[in-house]
C-alpha positions in Angstrom: 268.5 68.3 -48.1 267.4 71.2 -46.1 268.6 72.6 -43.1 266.3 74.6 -41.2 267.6 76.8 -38.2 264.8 78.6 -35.7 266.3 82.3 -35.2 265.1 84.3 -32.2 264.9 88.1 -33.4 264.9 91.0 -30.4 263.6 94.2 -30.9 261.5 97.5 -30.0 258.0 97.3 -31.1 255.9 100.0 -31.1 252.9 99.1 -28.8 249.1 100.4 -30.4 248.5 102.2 -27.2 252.1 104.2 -28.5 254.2 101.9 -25.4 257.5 100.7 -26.6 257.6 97.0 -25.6 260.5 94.7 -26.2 260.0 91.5 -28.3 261.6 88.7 -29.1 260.0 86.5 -32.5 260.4 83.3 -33.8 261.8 82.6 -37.4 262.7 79.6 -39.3 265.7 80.0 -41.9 267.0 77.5 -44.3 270.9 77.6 -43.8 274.3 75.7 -44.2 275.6 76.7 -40.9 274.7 79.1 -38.1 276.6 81.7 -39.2 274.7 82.0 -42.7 271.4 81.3 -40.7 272.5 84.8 -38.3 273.6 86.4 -41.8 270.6 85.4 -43.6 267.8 86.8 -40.9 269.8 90.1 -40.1 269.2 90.4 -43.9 265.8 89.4 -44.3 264.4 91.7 -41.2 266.8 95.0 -42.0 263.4 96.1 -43.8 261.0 95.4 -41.6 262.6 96.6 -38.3 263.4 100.2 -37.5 266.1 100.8 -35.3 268.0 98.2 -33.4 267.3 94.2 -33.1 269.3 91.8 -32.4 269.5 87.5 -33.1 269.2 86.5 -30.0 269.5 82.6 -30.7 270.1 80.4 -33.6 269.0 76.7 -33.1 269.1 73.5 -35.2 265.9 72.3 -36.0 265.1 68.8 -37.9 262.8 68.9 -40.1 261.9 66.8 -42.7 259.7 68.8 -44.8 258.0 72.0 -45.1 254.4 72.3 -46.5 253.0 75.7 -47.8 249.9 76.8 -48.1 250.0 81.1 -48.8 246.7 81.6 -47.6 247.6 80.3 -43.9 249.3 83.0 -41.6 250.0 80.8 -39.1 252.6 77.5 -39.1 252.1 74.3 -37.3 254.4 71.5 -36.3 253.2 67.9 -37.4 255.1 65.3 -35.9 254.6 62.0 -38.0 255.1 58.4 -36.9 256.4 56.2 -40.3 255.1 52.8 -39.7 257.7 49.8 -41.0 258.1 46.0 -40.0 260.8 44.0 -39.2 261.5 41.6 -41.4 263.3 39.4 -39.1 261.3 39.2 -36.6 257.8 40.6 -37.5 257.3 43.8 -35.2 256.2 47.4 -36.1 258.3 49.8 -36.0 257.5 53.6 -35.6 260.0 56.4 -36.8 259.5 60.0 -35.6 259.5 62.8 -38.1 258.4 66.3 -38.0 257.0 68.6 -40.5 256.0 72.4 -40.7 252.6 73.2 -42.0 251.3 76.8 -43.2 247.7 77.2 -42.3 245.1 79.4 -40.9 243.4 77.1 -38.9 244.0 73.5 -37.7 241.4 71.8 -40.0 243.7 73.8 -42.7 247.0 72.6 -41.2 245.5 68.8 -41.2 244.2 69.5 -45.4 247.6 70.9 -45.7 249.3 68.2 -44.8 247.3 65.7 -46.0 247.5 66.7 -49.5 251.1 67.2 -49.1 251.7 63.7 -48.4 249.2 61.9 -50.6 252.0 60.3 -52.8 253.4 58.5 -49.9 253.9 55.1 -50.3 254.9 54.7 -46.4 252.7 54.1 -43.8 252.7 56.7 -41.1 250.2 58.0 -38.5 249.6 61.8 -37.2 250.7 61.6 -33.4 250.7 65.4 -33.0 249.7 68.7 -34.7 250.8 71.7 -32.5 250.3 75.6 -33.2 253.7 77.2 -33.3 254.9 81.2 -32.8 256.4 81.0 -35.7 256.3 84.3 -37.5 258.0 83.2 -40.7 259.7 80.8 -42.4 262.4 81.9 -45.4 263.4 79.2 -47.5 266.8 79.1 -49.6 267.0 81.5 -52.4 269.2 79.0 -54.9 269.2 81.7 -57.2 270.3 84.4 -55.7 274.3 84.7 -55.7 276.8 85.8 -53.0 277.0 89.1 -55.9 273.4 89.4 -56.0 273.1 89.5 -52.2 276.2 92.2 -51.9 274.6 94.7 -54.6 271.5 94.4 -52.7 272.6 94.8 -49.5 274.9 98.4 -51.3 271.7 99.0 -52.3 270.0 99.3 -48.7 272.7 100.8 -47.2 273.1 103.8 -49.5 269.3 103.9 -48.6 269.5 104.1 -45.5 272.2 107.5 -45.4 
């Protein structure tokens, strides 16, 4: 199972009006601990950020799935009520669960998640669907090894001087 961890990533951006500004993005890493979640976005922005940044927070976040859609740029939170009965004595019982959606719109992020879950057997009911600032999400890599991630990050380096 999954571990997702929401990493907060400061940095100077250059402004369009040519202003350097100071920001601070959203990401969501899939991890074993925090340490490989700090390792594992330092390593996925080195390419994208010139100069300096910074992880400014790594948090736990529960998540029970993850539904892509690649022509979405944005990523919603849908938080899910499961639906089960007590045999004993008869009552309904509802059991939070949250899920990230990929979509460009919320219509999208609704399709999305609907198709996603059409094999369910459970009952369950939509009691949220919330736009999120996520700017990314980077899943595990299972197949790349600790070697392949050391060349790569040689590689970069000798790049970079």
């Amino acid at each position: 199972m999954s571990q997702w961890f929401e990493c907060k990533v400061k940095y100077d951006r250059m402004m369009e009006n040519g202003a350097m500004k100071t920001v601070s993005e959203p990401y969501l890493v899939d991890a074993l601990s925090f340490t490989e979640a700090e390792a594992r976005i330092t390593d996925k922005m080195q390419p994208y950020i010139s100069g300096e940044f910074s992880v400014d927070t790594v948090k736990r976040v529960k998540l029970s799935d993850i539904f892509y859609n690649e022509a979405g740029d944005r990523w919603y939170k849908v938080k899910t009520n499961f639906i089960t009965i007590d045999e004993k004595t008869a009552v309904e019982k509802r059991t939070a669960s949250f899920q990230m959606v990929q979509a460009s719109d919320f219509k999208g992020a609704l399709a999305t998640f609907m198709e996603g879950m059409h094999d369910t057997m459970a009952d369950f009911e939509i009691a949220s669907i919330t736009e999120t600032p996520l700017m990314d999400v980077f899943p595990a890599d299972l197949d790349e090894t600790r070697a392949d991630r050391e060349a790569r990050q040689k590689a970069q380096n000798q790049q970079n001087n």
